[in-house]
C-alpha positions, 0 to 999 in steps of 0.5 A, spaced: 526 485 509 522 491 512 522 490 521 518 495 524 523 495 532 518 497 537 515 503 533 511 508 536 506 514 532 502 519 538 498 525 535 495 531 539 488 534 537 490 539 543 491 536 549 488 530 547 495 524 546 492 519 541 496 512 541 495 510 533 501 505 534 503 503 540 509 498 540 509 496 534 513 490 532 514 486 527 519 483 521 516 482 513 520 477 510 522 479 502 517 476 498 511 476 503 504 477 502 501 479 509 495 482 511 494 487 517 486 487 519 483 491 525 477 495 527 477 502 522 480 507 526 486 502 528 492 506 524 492 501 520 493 507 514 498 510 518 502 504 519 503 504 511 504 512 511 509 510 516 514 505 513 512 509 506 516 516 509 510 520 508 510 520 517 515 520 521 514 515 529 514 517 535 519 512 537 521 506 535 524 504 529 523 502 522 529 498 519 529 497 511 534 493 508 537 492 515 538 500 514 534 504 519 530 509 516 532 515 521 538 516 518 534 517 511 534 524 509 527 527 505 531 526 499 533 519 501 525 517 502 523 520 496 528 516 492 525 510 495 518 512 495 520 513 487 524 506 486 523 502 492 516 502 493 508 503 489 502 505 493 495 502 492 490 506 495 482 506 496 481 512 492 484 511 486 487 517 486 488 517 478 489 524 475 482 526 472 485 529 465 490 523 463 489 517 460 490 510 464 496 509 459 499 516 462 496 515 469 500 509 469 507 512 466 507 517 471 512 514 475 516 513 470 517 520 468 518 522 475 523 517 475 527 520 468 525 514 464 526 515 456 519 516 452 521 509 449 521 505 455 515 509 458 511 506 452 514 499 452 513 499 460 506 502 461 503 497 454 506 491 458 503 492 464 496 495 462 496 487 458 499 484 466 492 488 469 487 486 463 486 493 460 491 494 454 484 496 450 483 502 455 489 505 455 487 511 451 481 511 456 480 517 462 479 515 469 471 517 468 470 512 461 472 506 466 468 502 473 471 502 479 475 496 477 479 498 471 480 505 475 484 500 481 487 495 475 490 501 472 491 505 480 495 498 481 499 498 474 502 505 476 503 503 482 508 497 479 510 500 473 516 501 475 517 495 478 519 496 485 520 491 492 515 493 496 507 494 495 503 498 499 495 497 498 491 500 503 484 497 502 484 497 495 478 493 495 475 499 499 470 502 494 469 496 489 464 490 490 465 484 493 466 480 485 471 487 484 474 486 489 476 479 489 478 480 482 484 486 484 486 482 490 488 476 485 491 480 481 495 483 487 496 477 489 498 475 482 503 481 480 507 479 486 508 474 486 510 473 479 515 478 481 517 477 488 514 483 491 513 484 498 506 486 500 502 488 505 495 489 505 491 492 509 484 491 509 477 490 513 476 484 508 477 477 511 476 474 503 481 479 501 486 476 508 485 469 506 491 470 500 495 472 505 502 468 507 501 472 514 495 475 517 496 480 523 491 484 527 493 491 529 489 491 536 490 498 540 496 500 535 499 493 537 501 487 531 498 481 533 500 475 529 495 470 528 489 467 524 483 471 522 481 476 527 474 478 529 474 485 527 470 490 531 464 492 530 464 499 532 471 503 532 474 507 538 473 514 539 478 519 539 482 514 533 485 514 527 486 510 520 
C-alpha cells in the first residue's frame, strides 16, 4: 500500500514560496490502477517524483508498505527504486546507442542480475509489449510508440510492485497513445502492479479503478474532472 499523510512539497524561486502539494492525502491500495489528472503545472510530476524518492516533502508524510519513508536512508531509496519501483515517463528516456534489448535489461544489470537471466528476462518481456522483433533495433529505428513500449518493458523488466508513468501518453497520437495505455493496463494487472498514472487524458483515465484530481496541490477523489484550461502562474509539474 502506498498512503501519502498530509504530505506537503513548497520550493522557493527567491522569495517566491510555490505550494506544488499542499496536504495531500490519499491511500493506494496494492493492485490498484489510479489516475491523477490536473491542469499543467498542478505538481502532478512531483507527486510521482515524491513517492519514487528522487525529492523529498516539505511536511508530511509518505508510508510504503506502512513503513514511513522518512526513515529510508539514500541507500534505502535507491534499493527501492531498483527493486520496488519502474518509471515510465514522457520522454522515453531510452539510451540513444543501445538497442531496445539492452535499454531494457538495464535495470537488471543494475541490479547484478547474471547475463542468463538478463536474456531470458528482457526476451520475455520485449514478446509481452509486441517488440521481440525489434530487440536489436536503436531508439532512432523505432516510432514514438515501440520507443514507449520498450520505455514501458525496462520499467517492468525487473518485475517490481509499483509503476509510475508520468504522461507516458504525452508524446504519442491519440491511436499511440491509447495502445500504451492498454498495454499498461494489461501489464499490471496481469502481474498485480499498483499504478498510478498521471496524465491530462481523460481516454487515458477511464481504465483506471480510481481517478483523482490534483487541484491547488490537493488530491480530490471523484469522477473525471474538468481540466483547466490554462495553468497557474508561478506552478510547477
Amino acid at each position: 500500500m502506498i498512503r501519502l499523510e498530509h504530505v506537503c512539497k513548497e520550493y522557493r524561486r527567491g522569495a517566491v514560496v510555490i505550494q506544488a502539494l499542499n496536504d495531500a492525502t490519499v491511500h493506494i491500495a496494492d493492485g490498484e490502477f489510479c489516475a491523477v489528472m490536473g491542469p499543467s503545472g498542478s505538481g502532478k510530476s512531483t507527486l510521482l517524483n515524491v513517492i519514487a524518492g528522487l525529492d523529498s516533502i516539505s511536511s508530511g508524510e509518505i508510508f510504503l508498505d506502512n513503513q514511513p519513508s522518512s526513515e529510508f536512508s539514500d541507500a534505502e531509496w535507491t534499493r527501492r527504486r531498483r527493486e520496488w519501483i519502474g518509471m515510465v515517463f514522457q520522454s522515453f528516456h531510452l539510451v540513444p546507442g543501445m538497442t531496445a534489448a539492452e535499454n531494457v535489461g538495464l535495470p537488471l544489470q543494475f541490479n547484478g542480475q547474471s547475463s542468463r537471466v538478463i536474456r531470458q528476462r528482457v526476451a520475455e518481456v520485449l514478446e509481452m509489449v509486441g517488440l521481440e522483433d525489434r530487440r536489436t533495433h536503436r531508439p532512432s529505428e523505432l516510432s514514438g510508440g515501440e520507443q514507449q513500449r520498450v520505455a514501458i518493458a525496462r520499467a517492468v523488466v525487473h518485475q517490481p510492485r509499483v509503476l509510475l508513468a508520468d504522461e507516458p501518453t504525452g508524446n504519442l497520437d491519440s491511436h499511440q497513445g491509447a495502445d500504451i495505455v492498454e498495454l499498461l493496463h494489461r501489464i499490471a494487472k496481469r502481474a498485480g502492479q499498483t499504478v498510478i498514472l498521471v496524465t491530462h487524458s481523460e481516454t487515458a483515465a477511464r481504465v483506471a479503478d480510481r481517478i483523482y484530481a490534483l487541484q491547488d496541490g490537493q488530491l480530490k477523489p471523484g469522477a473525471l474532472p474538468k481540466l483547466a484550461s490554462t495553468a497557474m502562474s508561478g506552478t510547477i509539474e
